[in-house]
Every structure is written in structure tokens, then in C-alpha cells.
PQR file of N, CA, C, O and H, with PARSE charges and radii, in Angstrom:
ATOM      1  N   UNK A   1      -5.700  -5.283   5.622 -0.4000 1.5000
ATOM      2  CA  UNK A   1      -5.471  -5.953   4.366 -0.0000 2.0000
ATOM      3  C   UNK A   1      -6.595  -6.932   4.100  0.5500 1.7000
ATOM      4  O   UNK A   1      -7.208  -7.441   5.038 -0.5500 1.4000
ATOM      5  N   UNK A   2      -6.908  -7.238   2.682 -0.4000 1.5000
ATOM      6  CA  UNK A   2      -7.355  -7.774   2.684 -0.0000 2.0000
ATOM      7  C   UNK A   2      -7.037  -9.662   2.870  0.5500 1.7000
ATOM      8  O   UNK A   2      -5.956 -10.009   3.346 -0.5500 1.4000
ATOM      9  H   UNK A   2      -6.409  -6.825   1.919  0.4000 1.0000
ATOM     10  N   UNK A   3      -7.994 -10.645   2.483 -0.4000 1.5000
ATOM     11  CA  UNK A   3      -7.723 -12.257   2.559 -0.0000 2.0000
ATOM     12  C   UNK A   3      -6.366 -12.319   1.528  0.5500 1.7000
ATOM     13  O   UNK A   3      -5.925 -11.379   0.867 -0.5500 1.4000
ATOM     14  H   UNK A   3      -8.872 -10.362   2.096  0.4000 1.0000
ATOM     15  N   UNK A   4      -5.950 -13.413   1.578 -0.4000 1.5000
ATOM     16  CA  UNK A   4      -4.533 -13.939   0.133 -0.0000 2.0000
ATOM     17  C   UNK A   4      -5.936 -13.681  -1.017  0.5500 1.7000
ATOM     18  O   UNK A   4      -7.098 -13.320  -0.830 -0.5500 1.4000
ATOM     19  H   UNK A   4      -6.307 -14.176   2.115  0.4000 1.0000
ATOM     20  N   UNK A   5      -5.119 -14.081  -2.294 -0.4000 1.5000
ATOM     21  CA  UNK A   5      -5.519 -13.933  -3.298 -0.0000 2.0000
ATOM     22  C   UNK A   5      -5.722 -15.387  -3.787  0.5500 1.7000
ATOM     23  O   UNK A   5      -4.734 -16.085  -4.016 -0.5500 1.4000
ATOM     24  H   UNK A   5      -4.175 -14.374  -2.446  0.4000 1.0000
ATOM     25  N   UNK A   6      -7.091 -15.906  -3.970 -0.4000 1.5000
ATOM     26  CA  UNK A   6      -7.223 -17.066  -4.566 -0.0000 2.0000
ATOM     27  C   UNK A   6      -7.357 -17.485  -5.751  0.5500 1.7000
ATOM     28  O   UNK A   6      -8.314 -17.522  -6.524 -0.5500 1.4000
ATOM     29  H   UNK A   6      -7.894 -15.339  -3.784  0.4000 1.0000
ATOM     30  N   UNK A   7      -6.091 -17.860  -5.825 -0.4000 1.5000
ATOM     31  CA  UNK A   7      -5.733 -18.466  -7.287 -0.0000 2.0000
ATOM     32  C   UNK A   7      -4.511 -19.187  -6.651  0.5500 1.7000
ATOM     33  O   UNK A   7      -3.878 -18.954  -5.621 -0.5500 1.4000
ATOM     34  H   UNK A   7      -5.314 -17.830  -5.197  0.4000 1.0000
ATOM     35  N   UNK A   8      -4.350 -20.493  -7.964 -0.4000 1.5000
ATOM     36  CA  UNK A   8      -2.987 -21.028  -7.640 -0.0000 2.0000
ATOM     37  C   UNK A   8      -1.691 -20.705  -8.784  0.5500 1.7000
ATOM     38  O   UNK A   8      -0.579 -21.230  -8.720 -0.5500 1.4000
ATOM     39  H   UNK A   8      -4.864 -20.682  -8.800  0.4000 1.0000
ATOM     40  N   UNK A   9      -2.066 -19.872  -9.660 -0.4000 1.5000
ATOM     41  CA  UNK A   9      -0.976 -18.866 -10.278 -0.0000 2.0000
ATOM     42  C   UNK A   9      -0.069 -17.584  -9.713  0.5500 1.7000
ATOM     43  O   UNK A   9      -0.440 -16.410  -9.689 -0.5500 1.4000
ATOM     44  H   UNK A   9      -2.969 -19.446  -9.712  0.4000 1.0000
ATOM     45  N   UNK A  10       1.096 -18.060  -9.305 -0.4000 1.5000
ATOM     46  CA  UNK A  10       1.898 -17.347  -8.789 -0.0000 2.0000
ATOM     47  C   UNK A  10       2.216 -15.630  -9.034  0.5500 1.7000
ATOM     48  O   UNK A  10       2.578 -14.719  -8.291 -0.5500 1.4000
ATOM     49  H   UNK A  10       1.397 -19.013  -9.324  0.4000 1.0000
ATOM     50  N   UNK A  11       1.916 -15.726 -10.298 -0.4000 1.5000
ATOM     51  CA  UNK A  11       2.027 -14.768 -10.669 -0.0000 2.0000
ATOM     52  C   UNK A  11       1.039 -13.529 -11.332  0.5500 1.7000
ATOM     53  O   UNK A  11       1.291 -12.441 -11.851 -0.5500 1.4000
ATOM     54  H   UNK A  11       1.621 -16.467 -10.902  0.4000 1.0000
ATOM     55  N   UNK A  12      -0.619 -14.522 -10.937 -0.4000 1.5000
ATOM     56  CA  UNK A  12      -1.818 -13.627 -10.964 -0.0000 2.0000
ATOM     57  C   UNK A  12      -1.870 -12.987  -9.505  0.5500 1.7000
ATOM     58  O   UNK A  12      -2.351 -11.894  -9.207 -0.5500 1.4000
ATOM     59  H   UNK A  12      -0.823 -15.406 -10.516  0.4000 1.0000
ATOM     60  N   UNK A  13      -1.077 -14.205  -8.406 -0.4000 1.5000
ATOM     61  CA  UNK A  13      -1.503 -13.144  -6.831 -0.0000 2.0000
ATOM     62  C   UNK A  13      -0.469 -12.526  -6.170  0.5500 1.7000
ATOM     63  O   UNK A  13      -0.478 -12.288  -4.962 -0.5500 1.4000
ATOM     64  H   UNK A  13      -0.686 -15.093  -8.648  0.4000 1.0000
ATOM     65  N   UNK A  14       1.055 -12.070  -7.469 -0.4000 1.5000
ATOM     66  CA  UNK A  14       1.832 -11.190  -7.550 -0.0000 2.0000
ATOM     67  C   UNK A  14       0.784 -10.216  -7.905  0.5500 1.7000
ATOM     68  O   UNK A  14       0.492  -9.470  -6.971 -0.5500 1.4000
ATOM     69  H   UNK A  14       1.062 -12.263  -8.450  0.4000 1.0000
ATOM     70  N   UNK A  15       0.165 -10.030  -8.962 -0.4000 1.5000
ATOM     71  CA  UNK A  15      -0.599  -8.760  -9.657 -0.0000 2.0000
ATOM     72  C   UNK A  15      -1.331  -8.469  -9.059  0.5500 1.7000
ATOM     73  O   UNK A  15      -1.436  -7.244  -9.123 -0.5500 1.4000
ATOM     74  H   UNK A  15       0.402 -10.636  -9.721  0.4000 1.0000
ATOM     75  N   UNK A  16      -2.551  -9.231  -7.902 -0.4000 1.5000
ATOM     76  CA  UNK A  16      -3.202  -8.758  -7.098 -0.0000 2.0000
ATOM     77  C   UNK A  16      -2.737  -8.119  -5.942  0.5500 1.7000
ATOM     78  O   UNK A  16      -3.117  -7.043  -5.482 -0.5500 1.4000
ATOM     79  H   UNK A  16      -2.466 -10.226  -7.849  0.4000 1.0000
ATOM     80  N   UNK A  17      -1.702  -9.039  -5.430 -0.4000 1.5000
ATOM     81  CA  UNK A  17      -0.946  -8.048  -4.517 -0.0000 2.0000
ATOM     82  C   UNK A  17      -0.339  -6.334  -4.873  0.5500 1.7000
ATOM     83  O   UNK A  17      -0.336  -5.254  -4.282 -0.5500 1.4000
ATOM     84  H   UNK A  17      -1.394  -9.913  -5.804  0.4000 1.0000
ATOM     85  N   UNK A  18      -0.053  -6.663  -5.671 -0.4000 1.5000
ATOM     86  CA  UNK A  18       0.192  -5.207  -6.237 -0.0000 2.0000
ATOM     87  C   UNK A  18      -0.587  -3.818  -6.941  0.5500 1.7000
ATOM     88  O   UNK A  18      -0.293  -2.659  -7.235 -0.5500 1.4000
ATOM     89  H   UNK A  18      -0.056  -7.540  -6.151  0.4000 1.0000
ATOM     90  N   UNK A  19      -1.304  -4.375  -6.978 -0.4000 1.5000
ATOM     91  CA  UNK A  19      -2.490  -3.614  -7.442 -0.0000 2.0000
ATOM     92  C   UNK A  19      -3.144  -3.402  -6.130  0.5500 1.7000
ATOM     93  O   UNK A  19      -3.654  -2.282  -6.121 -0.5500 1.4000
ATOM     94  H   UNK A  19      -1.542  -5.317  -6.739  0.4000 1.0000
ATOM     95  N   UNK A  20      -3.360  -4.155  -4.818 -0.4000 1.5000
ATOM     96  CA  UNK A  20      -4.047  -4.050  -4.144 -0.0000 2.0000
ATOM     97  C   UNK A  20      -3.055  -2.342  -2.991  0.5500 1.7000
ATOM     98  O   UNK A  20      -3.524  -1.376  -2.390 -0.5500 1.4000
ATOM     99  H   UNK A  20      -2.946  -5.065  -4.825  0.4000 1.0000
ATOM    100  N   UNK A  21      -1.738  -2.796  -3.219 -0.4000 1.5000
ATOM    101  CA  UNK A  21      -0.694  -1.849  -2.869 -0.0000 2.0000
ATOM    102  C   UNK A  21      -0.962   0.089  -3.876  0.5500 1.7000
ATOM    103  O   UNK A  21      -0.903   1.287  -3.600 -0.5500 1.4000
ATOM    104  H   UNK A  21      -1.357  -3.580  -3.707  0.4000 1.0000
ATOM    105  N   UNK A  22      -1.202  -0.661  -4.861 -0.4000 1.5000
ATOM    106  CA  UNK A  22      -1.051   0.555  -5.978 -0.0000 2.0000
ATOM    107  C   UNK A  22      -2.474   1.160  -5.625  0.5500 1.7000
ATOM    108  O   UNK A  22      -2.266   2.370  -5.721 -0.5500 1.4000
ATOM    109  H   UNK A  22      -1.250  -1.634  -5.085  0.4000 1.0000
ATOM    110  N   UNK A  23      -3.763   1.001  -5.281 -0.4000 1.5000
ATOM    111  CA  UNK A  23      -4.917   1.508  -5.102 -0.0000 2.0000
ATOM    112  C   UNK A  23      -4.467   2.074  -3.299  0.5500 1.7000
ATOM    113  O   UNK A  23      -4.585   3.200  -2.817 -0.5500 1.4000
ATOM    114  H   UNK A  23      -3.932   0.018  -5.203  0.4000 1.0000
ATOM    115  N   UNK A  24      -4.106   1.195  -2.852 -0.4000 1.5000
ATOM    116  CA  UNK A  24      -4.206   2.335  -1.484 -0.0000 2.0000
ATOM    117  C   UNK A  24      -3.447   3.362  -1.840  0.5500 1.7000
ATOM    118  O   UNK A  24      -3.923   4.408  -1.396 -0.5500 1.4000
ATOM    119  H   UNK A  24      -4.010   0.280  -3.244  0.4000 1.0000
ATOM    120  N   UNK A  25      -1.952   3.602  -2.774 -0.4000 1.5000
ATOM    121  CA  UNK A  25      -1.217   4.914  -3.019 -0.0000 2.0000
ATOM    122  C   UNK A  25      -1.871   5.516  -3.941  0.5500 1.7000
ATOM    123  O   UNK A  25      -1.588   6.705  -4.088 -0.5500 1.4000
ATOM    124  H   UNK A  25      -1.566   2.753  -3.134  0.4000 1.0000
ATOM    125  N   UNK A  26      -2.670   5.068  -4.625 -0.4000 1.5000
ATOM    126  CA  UNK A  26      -3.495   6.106  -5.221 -0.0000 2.0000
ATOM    127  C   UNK A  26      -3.353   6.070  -6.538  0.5500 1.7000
ATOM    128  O   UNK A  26      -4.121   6.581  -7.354 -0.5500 1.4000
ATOM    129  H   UNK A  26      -2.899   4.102  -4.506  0.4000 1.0000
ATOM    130  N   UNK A  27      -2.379   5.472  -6.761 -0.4000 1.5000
ATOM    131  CA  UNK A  27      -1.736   5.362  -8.456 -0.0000 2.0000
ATOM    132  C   UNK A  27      -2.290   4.457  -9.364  0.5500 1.7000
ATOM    133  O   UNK A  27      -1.982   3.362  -9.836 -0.5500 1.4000
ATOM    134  H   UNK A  27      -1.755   5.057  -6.098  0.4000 1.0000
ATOM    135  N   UNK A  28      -3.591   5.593  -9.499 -0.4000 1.5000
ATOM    136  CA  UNK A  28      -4.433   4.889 -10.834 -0.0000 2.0000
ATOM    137  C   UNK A  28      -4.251   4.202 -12.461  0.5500 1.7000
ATOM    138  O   UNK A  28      -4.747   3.325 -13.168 -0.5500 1.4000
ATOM    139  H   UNK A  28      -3.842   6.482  -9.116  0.4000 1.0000
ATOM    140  N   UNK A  29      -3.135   5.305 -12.497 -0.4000 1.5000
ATOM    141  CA  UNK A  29      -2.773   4.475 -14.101 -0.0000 2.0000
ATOM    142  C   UNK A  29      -2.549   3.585 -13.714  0.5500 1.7000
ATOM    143  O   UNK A  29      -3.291   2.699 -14.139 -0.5500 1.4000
ATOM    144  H   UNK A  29      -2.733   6.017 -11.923  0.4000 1.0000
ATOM    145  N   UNK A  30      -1.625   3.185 -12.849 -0.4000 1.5000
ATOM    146  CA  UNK A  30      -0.374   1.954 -12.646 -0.0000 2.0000
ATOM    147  C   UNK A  30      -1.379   0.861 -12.226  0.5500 1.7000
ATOM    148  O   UNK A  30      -1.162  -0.350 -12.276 -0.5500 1.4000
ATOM    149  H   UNK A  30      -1.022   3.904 -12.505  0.4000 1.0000
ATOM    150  N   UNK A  31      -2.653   1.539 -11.753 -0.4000 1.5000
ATOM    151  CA  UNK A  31      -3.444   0.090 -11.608 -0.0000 2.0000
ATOM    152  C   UNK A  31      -4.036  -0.106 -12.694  0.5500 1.7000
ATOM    153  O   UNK A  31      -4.098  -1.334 -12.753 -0.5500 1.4000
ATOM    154  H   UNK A  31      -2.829   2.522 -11.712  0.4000 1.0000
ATOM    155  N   UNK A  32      -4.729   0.488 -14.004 -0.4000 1.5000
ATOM    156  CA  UNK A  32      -4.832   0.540 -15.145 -0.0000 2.0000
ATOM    157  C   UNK A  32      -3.971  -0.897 -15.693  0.5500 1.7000
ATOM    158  O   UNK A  32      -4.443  -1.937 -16.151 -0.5500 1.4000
ATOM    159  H   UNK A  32      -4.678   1.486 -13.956  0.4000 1.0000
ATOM    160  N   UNK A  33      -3.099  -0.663 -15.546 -0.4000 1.5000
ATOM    161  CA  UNK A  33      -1.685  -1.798 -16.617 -0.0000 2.0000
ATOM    162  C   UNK A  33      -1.688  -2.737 -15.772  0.5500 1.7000
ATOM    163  O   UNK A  33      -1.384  -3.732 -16.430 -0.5500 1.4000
ATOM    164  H   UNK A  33      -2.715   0.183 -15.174  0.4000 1.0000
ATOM    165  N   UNK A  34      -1.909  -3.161 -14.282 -0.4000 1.5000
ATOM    166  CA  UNK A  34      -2.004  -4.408 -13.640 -0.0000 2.0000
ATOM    167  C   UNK A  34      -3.104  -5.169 -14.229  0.5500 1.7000
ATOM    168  O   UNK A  34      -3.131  -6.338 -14.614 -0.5500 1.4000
ATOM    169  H   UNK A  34      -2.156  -2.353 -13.748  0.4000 1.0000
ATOM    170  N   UNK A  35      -4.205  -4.064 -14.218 -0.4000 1.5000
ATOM    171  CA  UNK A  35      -5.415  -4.848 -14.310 -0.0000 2.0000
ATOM    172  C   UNK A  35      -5.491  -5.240 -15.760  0.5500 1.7000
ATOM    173  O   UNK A  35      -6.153  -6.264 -15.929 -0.5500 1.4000
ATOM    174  H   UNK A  35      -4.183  -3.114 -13.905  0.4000 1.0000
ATOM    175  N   UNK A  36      -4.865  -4.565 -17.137 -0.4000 1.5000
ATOM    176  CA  UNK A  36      -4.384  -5.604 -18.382 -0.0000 2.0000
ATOM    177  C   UNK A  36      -3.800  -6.725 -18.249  0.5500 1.7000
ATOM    178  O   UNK A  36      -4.086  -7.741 -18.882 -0.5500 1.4000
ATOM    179  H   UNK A  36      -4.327  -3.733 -17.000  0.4000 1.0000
ATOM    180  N   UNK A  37      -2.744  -6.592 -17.225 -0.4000 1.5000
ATOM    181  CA  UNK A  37      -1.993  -7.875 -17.570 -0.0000 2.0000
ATOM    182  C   UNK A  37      -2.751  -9.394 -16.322  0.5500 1.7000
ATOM    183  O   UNK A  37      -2.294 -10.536 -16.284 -0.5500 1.4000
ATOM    184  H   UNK A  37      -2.511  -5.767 -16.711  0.4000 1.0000
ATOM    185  N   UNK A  38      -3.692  -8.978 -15.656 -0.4000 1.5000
ATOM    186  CA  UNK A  38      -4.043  -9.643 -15.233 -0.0000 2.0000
ATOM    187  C   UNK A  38      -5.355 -10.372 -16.294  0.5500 1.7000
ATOM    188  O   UNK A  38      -5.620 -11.568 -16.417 -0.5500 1.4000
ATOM    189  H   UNK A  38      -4.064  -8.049 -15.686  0.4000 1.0000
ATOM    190  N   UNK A  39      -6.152  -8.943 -17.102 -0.4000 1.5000
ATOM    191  CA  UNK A  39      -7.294 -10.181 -18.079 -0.0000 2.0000
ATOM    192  C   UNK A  39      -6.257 -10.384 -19.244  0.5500 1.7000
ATOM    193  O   UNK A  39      -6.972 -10.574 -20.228 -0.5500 1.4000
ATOM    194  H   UNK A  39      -5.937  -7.972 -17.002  0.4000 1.0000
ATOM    195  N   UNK A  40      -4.744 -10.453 -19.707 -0.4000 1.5000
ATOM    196  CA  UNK A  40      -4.046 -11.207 -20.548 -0.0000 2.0000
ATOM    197  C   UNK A  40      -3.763 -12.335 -20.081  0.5500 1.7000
ATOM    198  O   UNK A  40      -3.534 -13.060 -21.049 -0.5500 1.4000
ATOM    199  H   UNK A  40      -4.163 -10.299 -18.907  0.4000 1.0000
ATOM    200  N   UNK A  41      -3.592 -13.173 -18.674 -0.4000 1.5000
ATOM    201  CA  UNK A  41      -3.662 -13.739 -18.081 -0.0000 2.0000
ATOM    202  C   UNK A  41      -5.375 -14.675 -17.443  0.5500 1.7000
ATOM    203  O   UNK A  41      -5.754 -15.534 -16.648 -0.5500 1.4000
ATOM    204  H   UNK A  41      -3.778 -12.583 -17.888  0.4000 1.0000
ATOM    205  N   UNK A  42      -5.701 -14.060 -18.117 -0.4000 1.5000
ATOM    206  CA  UNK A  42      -7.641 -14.796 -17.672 -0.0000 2.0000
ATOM    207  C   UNK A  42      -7.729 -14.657 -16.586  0.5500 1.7000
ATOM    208  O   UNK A  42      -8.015 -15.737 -16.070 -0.5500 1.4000
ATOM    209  H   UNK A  42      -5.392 -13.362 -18.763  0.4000 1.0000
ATOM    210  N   UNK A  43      -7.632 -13.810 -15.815 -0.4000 1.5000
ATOM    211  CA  UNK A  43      -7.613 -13.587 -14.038 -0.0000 2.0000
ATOM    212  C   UNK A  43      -9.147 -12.816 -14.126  0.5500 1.7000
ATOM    213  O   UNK A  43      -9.431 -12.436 -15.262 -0.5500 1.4000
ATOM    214  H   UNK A  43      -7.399 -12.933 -16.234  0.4000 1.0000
ATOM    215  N   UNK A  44      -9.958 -12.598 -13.277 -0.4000 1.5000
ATOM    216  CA  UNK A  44     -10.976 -11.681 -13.235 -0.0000 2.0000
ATOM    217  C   UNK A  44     -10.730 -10.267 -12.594  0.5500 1.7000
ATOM    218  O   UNK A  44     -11.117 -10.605 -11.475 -0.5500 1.4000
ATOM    219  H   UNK A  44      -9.726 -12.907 -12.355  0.4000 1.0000
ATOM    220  N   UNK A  45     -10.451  -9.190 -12.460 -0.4000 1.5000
ATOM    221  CA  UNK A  45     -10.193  -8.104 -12.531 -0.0000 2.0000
ATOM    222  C   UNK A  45     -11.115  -7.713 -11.406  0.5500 1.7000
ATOM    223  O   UNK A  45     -12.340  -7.841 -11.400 -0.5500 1.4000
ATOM    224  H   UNK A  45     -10.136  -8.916 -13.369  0.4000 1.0000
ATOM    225  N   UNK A  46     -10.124  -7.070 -10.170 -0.4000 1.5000
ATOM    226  CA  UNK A  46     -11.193  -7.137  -8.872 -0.0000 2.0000
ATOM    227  C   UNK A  46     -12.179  -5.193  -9.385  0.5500 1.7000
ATOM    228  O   UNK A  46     -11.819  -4.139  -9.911 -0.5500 1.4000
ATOM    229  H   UNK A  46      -9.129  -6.966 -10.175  0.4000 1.0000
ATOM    230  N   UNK A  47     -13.452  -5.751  -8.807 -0.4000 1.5000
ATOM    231  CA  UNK A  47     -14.308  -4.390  -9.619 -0.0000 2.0000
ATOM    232  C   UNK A  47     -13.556  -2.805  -8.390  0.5500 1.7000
ATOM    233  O   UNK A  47     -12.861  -2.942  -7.384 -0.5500 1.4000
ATOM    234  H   UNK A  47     -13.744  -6.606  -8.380  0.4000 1.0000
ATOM    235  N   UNK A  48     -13.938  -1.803  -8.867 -0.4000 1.5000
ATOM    236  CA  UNK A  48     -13.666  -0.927  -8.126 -0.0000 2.0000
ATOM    237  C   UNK A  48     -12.181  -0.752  -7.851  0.5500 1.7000
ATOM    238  O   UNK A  48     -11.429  -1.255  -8.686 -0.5500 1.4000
ATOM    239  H   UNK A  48     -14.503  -1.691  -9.685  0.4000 1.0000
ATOM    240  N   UNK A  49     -11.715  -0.210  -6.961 -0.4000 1.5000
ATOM    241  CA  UNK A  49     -10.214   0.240  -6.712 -0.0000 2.0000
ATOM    242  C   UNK A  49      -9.514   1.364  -7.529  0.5500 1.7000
ATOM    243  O   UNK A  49      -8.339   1.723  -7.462 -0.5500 1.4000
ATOM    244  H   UNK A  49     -12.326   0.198  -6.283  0.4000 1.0000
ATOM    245  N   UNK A  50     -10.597   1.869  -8.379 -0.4000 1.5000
ATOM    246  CA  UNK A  50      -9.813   3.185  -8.969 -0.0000 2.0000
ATOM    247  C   UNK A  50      -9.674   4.633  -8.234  0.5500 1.7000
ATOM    248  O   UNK A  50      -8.873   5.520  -8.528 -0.5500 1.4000
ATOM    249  H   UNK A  50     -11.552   1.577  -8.434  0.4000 1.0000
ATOM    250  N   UNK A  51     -10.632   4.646  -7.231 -0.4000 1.5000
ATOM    251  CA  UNK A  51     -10.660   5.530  -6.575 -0.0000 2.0000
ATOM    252  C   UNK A  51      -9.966   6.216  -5.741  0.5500 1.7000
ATOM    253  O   UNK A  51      -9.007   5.444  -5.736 -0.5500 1.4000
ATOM    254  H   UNK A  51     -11.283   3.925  -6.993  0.4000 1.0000
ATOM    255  N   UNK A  52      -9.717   6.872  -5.169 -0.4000 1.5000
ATOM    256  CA  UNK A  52      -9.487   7.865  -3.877 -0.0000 2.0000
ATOM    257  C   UNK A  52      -8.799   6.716  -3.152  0.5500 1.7000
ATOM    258  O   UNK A  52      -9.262   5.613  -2.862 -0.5500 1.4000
ATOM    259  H   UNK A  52     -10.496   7.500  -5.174  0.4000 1.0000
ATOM    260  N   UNK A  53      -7.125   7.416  -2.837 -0.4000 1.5000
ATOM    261  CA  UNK A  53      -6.475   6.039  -1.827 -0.0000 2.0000
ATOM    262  C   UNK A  53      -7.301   6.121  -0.355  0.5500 1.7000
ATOM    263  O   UNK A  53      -8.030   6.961   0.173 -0.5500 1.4000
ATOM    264  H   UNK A  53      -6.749   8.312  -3.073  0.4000 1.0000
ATOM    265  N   UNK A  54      -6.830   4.905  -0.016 -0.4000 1.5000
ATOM    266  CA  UNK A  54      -7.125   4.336   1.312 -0.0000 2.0000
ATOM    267  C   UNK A  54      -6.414   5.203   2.637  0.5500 1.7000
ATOM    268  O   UNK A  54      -5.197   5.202   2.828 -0.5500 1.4000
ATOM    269  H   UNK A  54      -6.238   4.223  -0.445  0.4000 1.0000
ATOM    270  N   UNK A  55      -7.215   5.803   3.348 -0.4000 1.5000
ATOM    271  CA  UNK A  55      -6.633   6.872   4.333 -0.0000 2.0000
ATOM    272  C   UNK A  55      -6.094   5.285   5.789  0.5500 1.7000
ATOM    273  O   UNK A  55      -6.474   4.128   5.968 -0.5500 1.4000
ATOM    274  H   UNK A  55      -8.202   5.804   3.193  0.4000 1.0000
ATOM    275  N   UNK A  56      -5.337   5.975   6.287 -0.4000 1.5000
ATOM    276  CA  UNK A  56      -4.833   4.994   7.248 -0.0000 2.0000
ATOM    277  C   UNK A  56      -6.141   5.248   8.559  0.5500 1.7000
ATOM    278  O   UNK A  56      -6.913   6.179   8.328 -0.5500 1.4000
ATOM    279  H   UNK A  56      -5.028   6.915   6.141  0.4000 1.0000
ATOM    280  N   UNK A  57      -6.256   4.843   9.223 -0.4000 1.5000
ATOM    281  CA  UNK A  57      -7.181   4.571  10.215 -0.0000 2.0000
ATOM    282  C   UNK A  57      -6.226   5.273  11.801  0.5500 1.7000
ATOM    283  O   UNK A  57      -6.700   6.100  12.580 -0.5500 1.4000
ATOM    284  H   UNK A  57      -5.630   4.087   9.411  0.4000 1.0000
ATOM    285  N   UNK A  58      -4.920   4.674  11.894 -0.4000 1.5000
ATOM    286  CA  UNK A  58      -4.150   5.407  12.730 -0.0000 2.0000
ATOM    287  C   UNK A  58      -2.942   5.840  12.082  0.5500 1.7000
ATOM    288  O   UNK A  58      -2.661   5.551  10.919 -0.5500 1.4000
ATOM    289  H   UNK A  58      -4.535   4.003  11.262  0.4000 1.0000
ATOM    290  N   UNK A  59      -2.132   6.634  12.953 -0.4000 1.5000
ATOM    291  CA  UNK A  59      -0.833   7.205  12.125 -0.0000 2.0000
ATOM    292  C   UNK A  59       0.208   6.420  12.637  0.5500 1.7000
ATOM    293  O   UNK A  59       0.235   5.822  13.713 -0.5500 1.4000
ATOM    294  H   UNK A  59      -2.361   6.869  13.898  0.4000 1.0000
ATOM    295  N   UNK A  60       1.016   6.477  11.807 -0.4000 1.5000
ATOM    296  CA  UNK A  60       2.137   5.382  11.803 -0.0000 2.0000
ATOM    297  C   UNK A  60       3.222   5.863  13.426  0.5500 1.7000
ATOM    298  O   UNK A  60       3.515   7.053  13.545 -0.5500 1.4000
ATOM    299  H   UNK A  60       0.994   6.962  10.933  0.4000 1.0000
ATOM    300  N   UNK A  61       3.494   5.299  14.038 -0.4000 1.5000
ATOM    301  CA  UNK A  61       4.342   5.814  15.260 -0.0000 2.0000
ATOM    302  C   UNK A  61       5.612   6.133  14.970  0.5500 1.7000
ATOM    303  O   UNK A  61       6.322   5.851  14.004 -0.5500 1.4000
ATOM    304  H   UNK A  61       3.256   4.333  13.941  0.4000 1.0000
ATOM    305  N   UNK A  62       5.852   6.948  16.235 -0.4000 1.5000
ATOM    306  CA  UNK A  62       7.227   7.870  15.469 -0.0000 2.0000
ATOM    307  C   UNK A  62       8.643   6.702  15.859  0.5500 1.7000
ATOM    308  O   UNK A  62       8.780   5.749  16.626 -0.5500 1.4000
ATOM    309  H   UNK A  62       5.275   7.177  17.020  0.4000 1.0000
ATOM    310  N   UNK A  63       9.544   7.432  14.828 -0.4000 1.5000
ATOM    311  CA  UNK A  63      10.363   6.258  14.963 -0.0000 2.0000
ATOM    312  C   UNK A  63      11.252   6.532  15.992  0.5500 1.7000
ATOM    313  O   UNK A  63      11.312   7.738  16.233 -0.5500 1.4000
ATOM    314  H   UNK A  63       9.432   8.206  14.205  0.4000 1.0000
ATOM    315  N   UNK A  64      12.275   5.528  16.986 -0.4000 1.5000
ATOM    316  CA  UNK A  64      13.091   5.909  18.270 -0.0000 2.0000
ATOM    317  C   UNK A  64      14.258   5.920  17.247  0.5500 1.7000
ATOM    318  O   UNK A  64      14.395   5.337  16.172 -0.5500 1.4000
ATOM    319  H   UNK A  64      12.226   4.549  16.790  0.4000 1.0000
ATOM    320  N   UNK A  65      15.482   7.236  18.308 -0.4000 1.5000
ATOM    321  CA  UNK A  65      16.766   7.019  17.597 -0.0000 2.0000
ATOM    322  C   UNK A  65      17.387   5.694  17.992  0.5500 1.7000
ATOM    323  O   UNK A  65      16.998   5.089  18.991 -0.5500 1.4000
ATOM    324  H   UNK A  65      15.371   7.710  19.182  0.4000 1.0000
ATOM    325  N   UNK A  66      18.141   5.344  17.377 -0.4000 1.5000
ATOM    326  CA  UNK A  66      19.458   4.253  17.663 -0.0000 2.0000
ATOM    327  C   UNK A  66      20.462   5.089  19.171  0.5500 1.7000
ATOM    328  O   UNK A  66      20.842   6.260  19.146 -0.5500 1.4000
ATOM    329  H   UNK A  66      18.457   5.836  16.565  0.4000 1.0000
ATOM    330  N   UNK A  67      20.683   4.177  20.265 -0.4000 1.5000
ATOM    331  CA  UNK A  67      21.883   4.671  20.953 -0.0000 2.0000
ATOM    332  C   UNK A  67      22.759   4.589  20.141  0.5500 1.7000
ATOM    333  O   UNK A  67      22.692   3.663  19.333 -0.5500 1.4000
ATOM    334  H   UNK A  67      20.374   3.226  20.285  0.4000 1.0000
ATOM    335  N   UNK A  68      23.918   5.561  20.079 -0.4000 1.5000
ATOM    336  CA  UNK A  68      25.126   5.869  20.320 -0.0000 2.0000
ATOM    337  C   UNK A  68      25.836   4.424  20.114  0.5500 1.7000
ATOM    338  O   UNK A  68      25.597   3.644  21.037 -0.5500 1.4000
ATOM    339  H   UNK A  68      23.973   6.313  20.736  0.4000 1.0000
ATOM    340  N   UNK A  69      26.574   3.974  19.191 -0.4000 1.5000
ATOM    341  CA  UNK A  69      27.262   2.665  19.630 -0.0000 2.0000
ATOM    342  C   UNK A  69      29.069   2.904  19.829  0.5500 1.7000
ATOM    343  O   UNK A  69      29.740   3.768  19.265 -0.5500 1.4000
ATOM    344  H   UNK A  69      26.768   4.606  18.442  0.4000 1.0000
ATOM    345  N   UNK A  70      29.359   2.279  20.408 -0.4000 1.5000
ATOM    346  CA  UNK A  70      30.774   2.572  21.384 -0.0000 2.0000
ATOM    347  C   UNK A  70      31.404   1.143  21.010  0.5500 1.7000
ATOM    348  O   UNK A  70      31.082  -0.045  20.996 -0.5500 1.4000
ATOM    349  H   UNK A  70      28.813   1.577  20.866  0.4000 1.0000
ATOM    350  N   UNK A  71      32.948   2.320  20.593 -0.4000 1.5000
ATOM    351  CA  UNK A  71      33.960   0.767  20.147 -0.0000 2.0000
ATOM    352  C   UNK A  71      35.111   0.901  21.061  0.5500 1.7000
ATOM    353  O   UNK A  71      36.003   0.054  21.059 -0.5500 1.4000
ATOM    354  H   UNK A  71      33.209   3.286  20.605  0.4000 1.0000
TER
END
């Protein structure tokens, strides 16, 4: 991940956070409409991120079952 988002508007480093989420899944429009409502907001619009999502580096580990629970 990347650093926090510097700003002290709560709700410009909601939009960065989310946008920063929406570019690793790949979902370009949806970063399209973040990145409006962030310059309706006077935020600066981080460059790049339309591209090709973010491949993971390792694969996520497999998950263990739950024991059995006994009443």
C-alpha cells in the first residue's frame, strides 16, 4: 500500500482510499467518478492509475477449516 493520504479533509482521503482500492480491481470507470468528485472538491487527482490492475506479488494463503464445535 501505499503512505495515508495527505490532506486534512476527511472525506478527500475517503476518495483516495478508494480509488486507490478501485485501480488495483481494475475498475476503471468507477475510478473515472472518484477522480470527479475529488477535482469538485479541489483535491489534485493522483496522475496515472487507469491502467491494468495491480497483480499480487504472493497468493493469498489457503484458508484452515473451523473444528467441529461440541455442545
Amino acid at each position: 500500500m501505499t503512505d495515508a493520504p495527505q490532506t486534512e479533509d476527511s472525506m478527500v482521503a475517503a476518495l483516495l482510499r478508494e480509488r486507490e482500492g478501485l485501480v488495483q480491481r481494475g475498475l476503471t470507470d468507477r475510478v473515472g467518478e472518484v477522480d470527479e468528485q475529488l477535482r469538485l472538491r479541489g483535491a489534485e487527482v493522483p496522475d496515472g492509475g487507469t491502467s491494468k490492475p495491480v497483480s499480487r506479488t504472493t497468493p493469498p494463503k489457503g484458508r484452515r477449516s473451523r473444528d467441529a464445535e461440541t455442545t
